[in-house]
C-alpha positions, 0 to 999 in steps of 0.5 A: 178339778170336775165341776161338781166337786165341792171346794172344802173350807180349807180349799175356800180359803186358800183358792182366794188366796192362789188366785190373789199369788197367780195374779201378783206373779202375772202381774209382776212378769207384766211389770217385768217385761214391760220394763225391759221393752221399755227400757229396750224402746228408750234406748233405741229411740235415743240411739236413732236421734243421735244419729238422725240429726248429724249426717256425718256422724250417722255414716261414721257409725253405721254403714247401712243405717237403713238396717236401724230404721234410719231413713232421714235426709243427709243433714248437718245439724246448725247452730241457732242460738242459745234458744238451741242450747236452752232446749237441749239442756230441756230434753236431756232433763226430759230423758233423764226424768224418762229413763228413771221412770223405768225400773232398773231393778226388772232389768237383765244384767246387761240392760241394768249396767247400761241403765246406770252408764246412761244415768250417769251420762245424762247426768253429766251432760246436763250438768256440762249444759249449764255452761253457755260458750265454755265449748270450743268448737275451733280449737288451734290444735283439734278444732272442727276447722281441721278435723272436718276435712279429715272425716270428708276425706276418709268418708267412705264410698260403699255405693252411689248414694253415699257419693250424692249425700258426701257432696250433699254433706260439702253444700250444707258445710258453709251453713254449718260452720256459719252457725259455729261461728255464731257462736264464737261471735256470741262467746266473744260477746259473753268475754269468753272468746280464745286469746289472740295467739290462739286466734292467729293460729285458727286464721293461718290453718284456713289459709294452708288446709283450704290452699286455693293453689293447689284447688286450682291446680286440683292437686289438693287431698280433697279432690285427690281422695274423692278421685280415688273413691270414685274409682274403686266405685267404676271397678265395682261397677257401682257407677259409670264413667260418665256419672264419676265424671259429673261428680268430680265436676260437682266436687270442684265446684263445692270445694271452690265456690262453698267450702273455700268461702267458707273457710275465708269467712272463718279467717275474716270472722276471727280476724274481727273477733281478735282482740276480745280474748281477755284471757291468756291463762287458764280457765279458772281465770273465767267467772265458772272455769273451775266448776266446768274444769270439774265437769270436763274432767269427769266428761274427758277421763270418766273418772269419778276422783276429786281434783285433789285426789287425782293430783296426788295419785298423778304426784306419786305416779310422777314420783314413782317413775322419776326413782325408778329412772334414776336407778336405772341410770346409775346402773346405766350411765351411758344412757345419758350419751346420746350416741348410743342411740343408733346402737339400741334402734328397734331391728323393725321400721316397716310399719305393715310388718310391725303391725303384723308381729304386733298381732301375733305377739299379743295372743298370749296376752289378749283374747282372740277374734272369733275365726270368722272376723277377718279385719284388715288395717289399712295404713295411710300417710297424713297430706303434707298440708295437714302435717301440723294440725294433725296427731303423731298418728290416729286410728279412724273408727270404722262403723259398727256393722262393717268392721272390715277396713280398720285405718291408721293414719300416720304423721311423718313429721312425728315419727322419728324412729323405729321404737317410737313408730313400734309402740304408736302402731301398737297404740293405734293398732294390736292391742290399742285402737284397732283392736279394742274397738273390733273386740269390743264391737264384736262382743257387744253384737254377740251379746246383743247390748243395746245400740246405745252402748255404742255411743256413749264415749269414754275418752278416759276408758278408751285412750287410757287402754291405748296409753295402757298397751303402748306402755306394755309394747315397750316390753314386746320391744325388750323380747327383740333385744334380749341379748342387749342389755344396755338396748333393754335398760334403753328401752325402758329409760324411754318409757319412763321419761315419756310417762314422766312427761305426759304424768308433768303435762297432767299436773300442769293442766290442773294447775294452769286450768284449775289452780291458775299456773301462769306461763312464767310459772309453767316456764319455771317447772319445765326448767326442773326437768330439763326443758329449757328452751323458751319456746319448748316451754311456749309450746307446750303451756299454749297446747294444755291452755287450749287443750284442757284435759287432753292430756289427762284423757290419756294419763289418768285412764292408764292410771285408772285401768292400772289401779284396776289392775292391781285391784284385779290382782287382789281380788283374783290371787292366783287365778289372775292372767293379763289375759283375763283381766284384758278380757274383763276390760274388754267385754265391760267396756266402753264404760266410766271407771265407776262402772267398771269398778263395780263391775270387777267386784262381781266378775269371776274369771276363768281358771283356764286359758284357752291357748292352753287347751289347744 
């Protein structure tokens, strides 16, 4: 407009007004992009103070934690007190008051889904804050006591300075573990220490996983592991000769004169501390157990269901499996004889070559790695003396920007057969663990979500998945026996008698922890379903009284990713393939069940399936 044109009355008036639109519109971009650097800072910040404060769990994430402006010194973080404790629970309310100071509604898509997956943890982790030695840090059967030997001895060794901050991490674990056992000591004050039986387990497992024998004769996998780390840094030409040989020194003298102490000073502390546990039963049987056994619940499953509601759907479930088994066996009669076990053998017992046809066999029903990923698994064997206080096998998650080397450990004390061998490396492998976790890694750093998404673990989302595709495997399975009907029919007697027992040990762990089952009762059920030996019986009620929820970790998530499923079902008619919905878990998750509920109602699959194009 030339500057000596005259504005009309009309242009008068609407000029004020363009300009008061322009400046509302400025404005509102400013509030957007604002949030979004806000929200974008926030997560950040909170991805690198996880991460920062605990050096062990900093490496098993990141391989070059430079690349996230993490620079800080190797440090395990120590307990202090409930000083400690109190100002946790203050900065998880400051994060919480924080994040909710940012707009969720100026957010992207992605940004917003990981708002509210964060809220809600936050949430739930202040809430699981108000519960002061209700934690158990020395569990007999996953405690830190057996499971820091195992991250020391997987941790990997990319260059020189991963081995000074390894025997840095093995100088501050006697200070770590002492601050633990503060806490137990504390707890034992508090009448909330473990019972005796569980006590006598802790001190016998210090004894046989720090074996001073076997540290002398230099035979013990601590030492044997570091050696071999060490020797695939020479052939890189990483390190000399001389330097391995100075950390081997360095590594003996920790092993015997800070992490064997330490783990005397475990045994001593809770031979003392023996005789404070008043409790042999569950933890509603503590002044606010069934208050944490809702948190716990909500924290291990992530799932949003009442304890009601879930012991219906798990009763049904049980119920459902339990008819269908019964069919089976009238159809079936022999398969009550068990010698026909030897004529049903799954034909496959090499696990790499299981492991190989579990990856080709899965592309029809799950989505490919992008060509340029070569990922490759790496199968070890768990040391004999870890045999008993390890799983039946596990997958070691490998740090987010260097998915190369996948590790699945196996136990052979639990492996029996060849079909149990099939489907745990299809759970811990292709399609469980292994594959879920590089997908899922993948797509996120394709789509670039925030590094927080990488934290935020949802035991339910992901030991339902491997739960979800162990189940499926015992289909592949059937596809090797499909002339054999008495081994198909076999196959699928044991999926359902495994689902029928973790479904059992599910409802036991809400009725012992919430409803207050005693063993005699426990003994009781057991015998319903053919479990009488009193010490099967034993057995199995001391490792749902010390293991709350793990169980139902695993059950109520395949529970959770089947209701989805049937969900997905309706929701999609013929549009509908295993593949997309595989996919659809995939590329929303990790995430609680709530979001991935609401996440299925706006999802729209493809009508394609791209083996199909090719």
């Amino acid at each position: 407009m030339p500057l000596s044109k005259k504005l009309t009355g009309k242009q008068f008036i609407l000029y004020p007004a363009l300009l008061l639109i322009i400046t509302f519109i400025i404005l509102g971009i400013s509030v957007y992009v604002s949030d979004e650097a806000r929200f974008e800072r926030y997560a950040k910040n909170l991805f690198v103070s996880e991460l920062a404060g605990n050096s062990l769990n900093l490496h098993y994430t990141l391989a070059y934690p430079e690349n996230y402006d993490i620079t800080e010194k190797t440090v395990l973080p120590i307990y202090t007190g409930t000083s400690g404790t109190k100002q946790d629970a203050e900065e998880l309310f400051s994060s919480l008051e924080t994040l909710t100071d940012i707009s969720r509604d100026n957010l992207d898509d992605d940004d917003a889904y990981t708002y509210d997956l964060l809220y809600r943890h936050l949430k739930l982790q202040l809430t699981g804050s108000s519960f002061d030695y209700y934690s158990e840090p020395f569990s007999p059967n996953s405690g830190i006591q057996s499971g820091l030997p195992v991250l020391l001895a997987d941790y990997a060794f990319r260059c020189k300075q991963d081995v000074i901050d390894y025997l840095d991490i093995l100088e501050q674990s006697r200070a770590y573990l002492e601050g633990l056992l503060k806490y137990e000591t504390e707890k034992a004050d508090a009448g909330l220490f473990m019972s005796d039986s569980s006590a006598k387990k802790v001190i016998e497992q210090c004894g046989v996983i720090m074996d001073k024998k076997m540290l002398a004769d230099g035979t013990h996998f601590l030492q044997m592991t570091f050696r071999e780390r060490l020797t695939g840094l020479i052939s890189d030409g990483l390190i000399t000769e001389q330097e391995a040989a100075a950390y081997l020194s360095e590594n003996d003298r920790l092993l015997t004169t800070v992490m064997a102490p330490a783990y005397e000073q475990i045994a001593d502390t809770f031979t003392l501390l023996t005789g404070k546990g008043k409790n042999e039963n569950g933890l509603c049987y503590y002044p606010e157990g069934k208050a944490y056994y809702r948190y716990l619940f909500a924290s291990s499953t992530g799932s949003h269901r009442s304890v009601a509601e879930t012991k219906q759907l798990l009763f049904s479930d049980f119920k459902n499996n339990y008819s269908a088994l019964m069919i089976l066996l009238t159809k079936y009669p022999q398969l009550s004889d068990s010698s026909i076990v030897s004529a049903c053998d799954f034909p496959m017992s090499d696990a790499g070559e299981i492991l190989s046809s579990l990856k080709e066999r899965i592309t029809n029903d799950f989505p490919a790695f992008p060509s340029d990923v070569k990922e490759s698994a790496v199968i070890k064997t768990v040391s004999p003396s870890m045999e008993n206080y390890c799983s039946p096998a596990y997958y070691l998650t490998p740090p987010i920007d260097d998915m190369s080397e996948n590790i699945i450990y196996l136990n052979p004390k639990n492996n029996t057969d060849s079909l149990n061998l099939y489907t745990t490396l299809a759970h811990e492998g292709y399609p469980g663990h292994l594959y879920q976790t590089v997908y899922s890694q993948i797509y996120m750093s394709k789509t670039d979500a925030s590094p927080i998404r990488y934290l935020l673990h949802y035991g339910g989302y992901v030991e339902g998945w491997a739960y979800y595709v162990e189940n499926l495997s015992y289909e592949y399975a059937k596809e090797y026996m499909q002339n054999n009907n008495l081994a198909t029919a076999y196959y699928e007697a044991c999926r359902l008698t495994r689902n029928l027992h973790i479904g059992m040990y599910s409802l036991l762990d809400i009725a012992i922890h919430y409803d207050g089952a005693t063993f005699a009762q426990v003994q009781q059920i057991l015998r319903q379903i053919g479990i009488t030996n009193p010490q099967t019986a034993r057995n199995i009620y001391e490792y749902i009284r010390e293991e709350p929820c793990n169980y139902l970790k695993y059950y109520m998530g395949y529970l959770e990713i089947r209701l989805l499923k049937q969900e997905a079902i309706d929701l999609w008619g013929e549009r509908f393939s295993l593949y997309e919905f595989h996919k659809f878990l995939l590329e929303t998750g990790p995430s609680d069940f709530n979001g991935l509920h609401e996440s299925l109602l706006s999802y729209s699959p493809d009508n394609h399936h791209p083996k199909e194009e090719s």
